[in-house]
N, C-alpha and C positions, 0 to 999 in steps of 0.2 A: 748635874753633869755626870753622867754615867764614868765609868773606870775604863770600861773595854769599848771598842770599837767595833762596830755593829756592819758587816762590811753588807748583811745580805738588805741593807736599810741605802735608798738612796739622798745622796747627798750638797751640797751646792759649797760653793768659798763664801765668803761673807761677801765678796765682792759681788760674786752672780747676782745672792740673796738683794742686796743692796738696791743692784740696779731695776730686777726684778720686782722689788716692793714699795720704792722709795721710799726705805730707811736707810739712817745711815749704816754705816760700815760699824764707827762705833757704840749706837745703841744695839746693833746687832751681837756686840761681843760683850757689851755690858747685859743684855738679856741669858746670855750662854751663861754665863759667870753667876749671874742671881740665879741661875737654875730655870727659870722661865721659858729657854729653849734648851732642844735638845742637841747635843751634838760632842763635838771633839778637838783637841788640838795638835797640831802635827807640827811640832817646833814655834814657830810662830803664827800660822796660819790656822785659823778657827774654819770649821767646816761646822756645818749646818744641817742635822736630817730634816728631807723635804719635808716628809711626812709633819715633824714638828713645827716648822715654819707654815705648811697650810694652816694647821689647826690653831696656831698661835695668832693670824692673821683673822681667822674667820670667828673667832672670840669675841665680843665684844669690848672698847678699850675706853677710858675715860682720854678725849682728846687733850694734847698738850700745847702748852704755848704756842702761838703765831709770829713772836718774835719780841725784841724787845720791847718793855712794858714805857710808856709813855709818863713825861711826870705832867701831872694835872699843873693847867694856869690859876685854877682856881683861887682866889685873895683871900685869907684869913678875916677873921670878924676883927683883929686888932686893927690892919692895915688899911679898912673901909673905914676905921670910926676916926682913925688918923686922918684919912685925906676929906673926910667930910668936915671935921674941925679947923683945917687948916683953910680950907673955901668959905667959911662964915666970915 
């Protein structure tokens, strides 16, 4: 995250960026923050140079989760030898 503000660099609100990329709002400020995009804060509002946002997009990304993780039904080796003994 740069110090100074780059005025001659154009730029978007995390909200623009958001709707514009389908990301959220807050990975968009948690990428600002890791340094990973470029940009600025103006009180509480994160602003975004476009320039960074293309290039950050056109990157290649390891995809992340689809949503919550599922627990397996799967039965334990104990709980088969149990219900198998109990049926003799």
């Amino acid at each position: 995250m740069p110090g100074k503000i780059e005025l001659n660099r154009d730029y978007l609100t995390t909200t623009q960026a958001a709707e514009r990329t389908g990301l959220s709002k807050n990975y968009l400020t948690q990428l600002l923050r890791q340094g990973k995009l470029e940009g600025f804060q103006l009180v509480r509002e994160w602003l975004i140079y476009r320039d960074s946002l293309e290039n950050f997009l056109a990157s290649p990304r390891k995809p992340g989760p689809k949503g919550p993780r599922k627990k397996s039904r799967q039965e334990s080796p104990d709980s088969v030898s149990m219900k198998n003994s109990n049926n003799t």
